[in-house]
C-alpha positions in Angstrom: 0.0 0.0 0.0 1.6 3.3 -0.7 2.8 5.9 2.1 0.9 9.0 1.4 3.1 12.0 0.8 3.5 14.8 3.4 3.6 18.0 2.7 6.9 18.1 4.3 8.0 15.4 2.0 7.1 16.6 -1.1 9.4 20.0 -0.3 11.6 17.3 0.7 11.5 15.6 -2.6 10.9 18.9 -4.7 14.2 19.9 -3.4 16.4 17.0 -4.0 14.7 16.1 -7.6 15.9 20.2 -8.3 19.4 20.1 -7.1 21.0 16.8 -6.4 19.5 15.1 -9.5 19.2 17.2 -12.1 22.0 19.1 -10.4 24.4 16.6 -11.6 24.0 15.6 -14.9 27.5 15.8 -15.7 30.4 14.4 -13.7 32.2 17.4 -13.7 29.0 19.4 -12.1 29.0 16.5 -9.5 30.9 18.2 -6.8 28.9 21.7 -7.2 25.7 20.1 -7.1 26.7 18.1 -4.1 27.6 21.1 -2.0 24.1 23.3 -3.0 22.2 20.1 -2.6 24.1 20.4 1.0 22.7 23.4 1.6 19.4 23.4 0.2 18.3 20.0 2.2 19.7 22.3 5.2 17.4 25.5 4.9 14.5 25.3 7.5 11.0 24.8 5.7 8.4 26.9 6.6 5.1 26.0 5.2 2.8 28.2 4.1 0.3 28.2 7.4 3.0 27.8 10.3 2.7 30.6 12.6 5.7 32.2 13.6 6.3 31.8 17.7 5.1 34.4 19.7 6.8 37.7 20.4 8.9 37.5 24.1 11.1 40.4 23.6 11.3 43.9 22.1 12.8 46.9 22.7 10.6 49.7 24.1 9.5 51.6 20.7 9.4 54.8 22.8 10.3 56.1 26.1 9.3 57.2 28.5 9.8 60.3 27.8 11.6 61.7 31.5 15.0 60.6 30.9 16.1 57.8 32.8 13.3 58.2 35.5 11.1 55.4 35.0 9.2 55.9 37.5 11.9 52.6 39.3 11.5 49.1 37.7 7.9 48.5 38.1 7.3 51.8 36.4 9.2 50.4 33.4 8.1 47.0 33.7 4.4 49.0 33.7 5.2 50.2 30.2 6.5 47.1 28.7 3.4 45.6 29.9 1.5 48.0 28.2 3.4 47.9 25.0 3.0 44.6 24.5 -0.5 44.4 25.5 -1.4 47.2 22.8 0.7 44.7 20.1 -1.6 41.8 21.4 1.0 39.6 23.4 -0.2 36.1 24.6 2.2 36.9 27.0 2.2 38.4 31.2 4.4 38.8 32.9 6.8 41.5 30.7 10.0 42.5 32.8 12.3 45.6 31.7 15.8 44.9 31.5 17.1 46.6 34.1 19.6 46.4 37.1 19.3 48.3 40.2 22.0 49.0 42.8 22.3 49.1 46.9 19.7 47.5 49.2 17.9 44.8 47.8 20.1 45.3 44.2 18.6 43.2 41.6 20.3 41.8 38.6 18.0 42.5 35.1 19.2 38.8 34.1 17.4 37.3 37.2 13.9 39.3 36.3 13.9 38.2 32.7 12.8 34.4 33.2 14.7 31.4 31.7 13.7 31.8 28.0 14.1 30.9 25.1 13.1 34.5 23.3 11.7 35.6 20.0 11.2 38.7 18.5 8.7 40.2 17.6 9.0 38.9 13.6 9.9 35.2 15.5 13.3 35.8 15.1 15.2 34.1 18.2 17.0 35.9 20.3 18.3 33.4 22.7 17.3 30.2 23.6 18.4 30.8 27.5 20.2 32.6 30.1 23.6 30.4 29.2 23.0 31.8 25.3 21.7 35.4 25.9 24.7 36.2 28.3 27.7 34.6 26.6 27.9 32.6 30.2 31.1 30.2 28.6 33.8 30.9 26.5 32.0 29.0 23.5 28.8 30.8 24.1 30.7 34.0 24.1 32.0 33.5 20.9 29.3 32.4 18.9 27.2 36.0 21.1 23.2 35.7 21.5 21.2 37.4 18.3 20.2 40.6 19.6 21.5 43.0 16.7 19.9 45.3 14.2 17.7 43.1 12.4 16.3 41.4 14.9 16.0 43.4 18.1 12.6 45.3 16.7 10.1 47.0 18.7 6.9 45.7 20.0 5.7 46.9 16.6 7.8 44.8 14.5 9.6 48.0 13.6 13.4 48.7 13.0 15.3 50.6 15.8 17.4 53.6 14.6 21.0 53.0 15.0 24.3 54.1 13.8 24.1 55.2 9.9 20.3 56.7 11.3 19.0 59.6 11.4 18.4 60.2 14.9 20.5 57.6 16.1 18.8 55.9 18.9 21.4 52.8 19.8 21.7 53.4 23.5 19.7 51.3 25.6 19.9 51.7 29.1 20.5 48.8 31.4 22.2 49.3 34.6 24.3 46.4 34.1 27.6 44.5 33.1 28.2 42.0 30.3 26.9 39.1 32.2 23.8 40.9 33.1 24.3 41.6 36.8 24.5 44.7 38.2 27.4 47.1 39.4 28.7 46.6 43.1 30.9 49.5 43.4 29.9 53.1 45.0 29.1 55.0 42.0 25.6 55.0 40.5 24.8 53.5 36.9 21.3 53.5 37.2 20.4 57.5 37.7 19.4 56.5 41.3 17.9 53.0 40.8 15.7 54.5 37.4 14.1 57.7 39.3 16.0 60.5 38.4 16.1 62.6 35.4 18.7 65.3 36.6 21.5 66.5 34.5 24.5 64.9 36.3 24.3 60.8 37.5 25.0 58.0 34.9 23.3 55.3 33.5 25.0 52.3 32.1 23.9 51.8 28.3 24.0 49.2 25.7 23.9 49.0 21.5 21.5 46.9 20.3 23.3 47.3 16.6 26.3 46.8 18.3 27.5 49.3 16.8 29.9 52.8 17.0 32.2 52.1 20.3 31.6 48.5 21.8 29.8 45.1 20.3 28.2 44.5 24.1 24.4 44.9 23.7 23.9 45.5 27.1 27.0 47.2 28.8 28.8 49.9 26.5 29.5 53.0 27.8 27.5 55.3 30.6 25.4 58.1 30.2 26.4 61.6 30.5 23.6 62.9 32.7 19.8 61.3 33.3 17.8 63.7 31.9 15.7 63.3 28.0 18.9 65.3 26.3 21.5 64.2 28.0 20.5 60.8 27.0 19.5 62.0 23.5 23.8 63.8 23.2 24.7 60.3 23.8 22.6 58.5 21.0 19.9 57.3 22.7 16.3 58.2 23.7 15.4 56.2 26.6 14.5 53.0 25.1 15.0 49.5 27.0 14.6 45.8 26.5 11.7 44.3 26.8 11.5 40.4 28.0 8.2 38.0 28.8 9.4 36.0 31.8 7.0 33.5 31.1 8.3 32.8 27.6 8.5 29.2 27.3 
């Protein structure tokens, strides 16, 4: 009796019928064929149908508007919320990336949930904390996938970054590489993400990683914590966005 075909098989079959057989009709075109067929059998199908997997993070497609007063980090993670509910999120419980310092300091990598992440297009970001932090050497090197293309706004719209007009790059995060937060005296959190004065810091990241540093979450600081000192630095208040339920 015969198997009935899949549609998975017959892009299956398609695909190797195209390249690897008619690919290689000559000896000499053997080799060439081989390595495309290679490729081709390789490339993810998507069927016409599948559903992309739900959005998890985005960075914030507009501030605040006050700097880097966020009214603290339930002020931010308010307005993540609220972003993503207004781009019809399946998800909760949306946490800013954000570290705070002192008493009771938090790390943004321990509010953000275990993962894995997708954008909001489906592209992943990370599938963990390991992956989106660069926790071993061999993680480090192969880096998580938040750049350009992929870190969009709740939206599904581009960031502004370097080679934009304004250029909008600088994301603020409080926080080192590995996603904790700073332990010295000095502030890198303009008070903890409740002041908007002229002076005080704010650690930043690129998102493009782009114009100074690669990091996309630990860069350079801020020179003050107010809209335009933010705004001299190439930024405009924006932060990341993640669904700590994401599963």
């Amino acid at each position: 009796m015969p198997l009935k075909s899949s549609p998975i098989s017959k892009v299956l079959t398609g695909r190797f019928n195209t390249c690897c057989i008619k690919g290689s009709s000559t000896m000499t075109k053997l080799p060439f064929a081989l390595a495309a067929c290679a490729v081709l059998l390789a490339t993810p199908i998507v069927l016409a149908g599948d559903a992309p997997p739900p959005m998890s993070f985005f960075i914030t497609s507009v501030g605040l508007g006050d700097g880097a007063n966020l009214g603290g980090v339930a002020g931010a993670d308010a307005h993540c919320a609220k972003l993503a509910s207004a781009a019809g999120s399946k998800y909760t419980q949306w946490k800013a990336y954000l570290s705070t310092q002192g008493a009771g300091a938090i790390n943004a990598r321990d509010r953000i949930g275990q993962g894995p992440w997708y954008g909001s297009k489906g592209g992943k970001i990370a599938s963990n904390q390991a992956e989106l932090h660069g926790d071993t050497l061999e993680l480090a090197r192969l880096g998580n996938a938040v750049m350009k293309n992929t870190a969009l706004s709740e939206k599904g719209d581009p960031i502004n970054g370097v080679g934009n007009t304004p250029n909008t790059h600088d994301i603020l995060t409080g926080s080192k590489p590995d996603g904790t937060a700073y332990t010295d005296a000095a502030d890198h959190t303009c008070k903890n993400w409740t002041s908007n004065a002229a002076d005080g810091i704010a650690q930043l990241g690129h998102f493009d990683r782009a114009g100074g540093g690669i990091s996309w979450n630990s860069v350079h600081p801020s020179r003050g914590c107010g809209q335009a000192n933010l705004v001299a630095t190439g930024g405009a208040g924006l932060f990341y966005c993640f669904a700590a339920d994401a599963k």
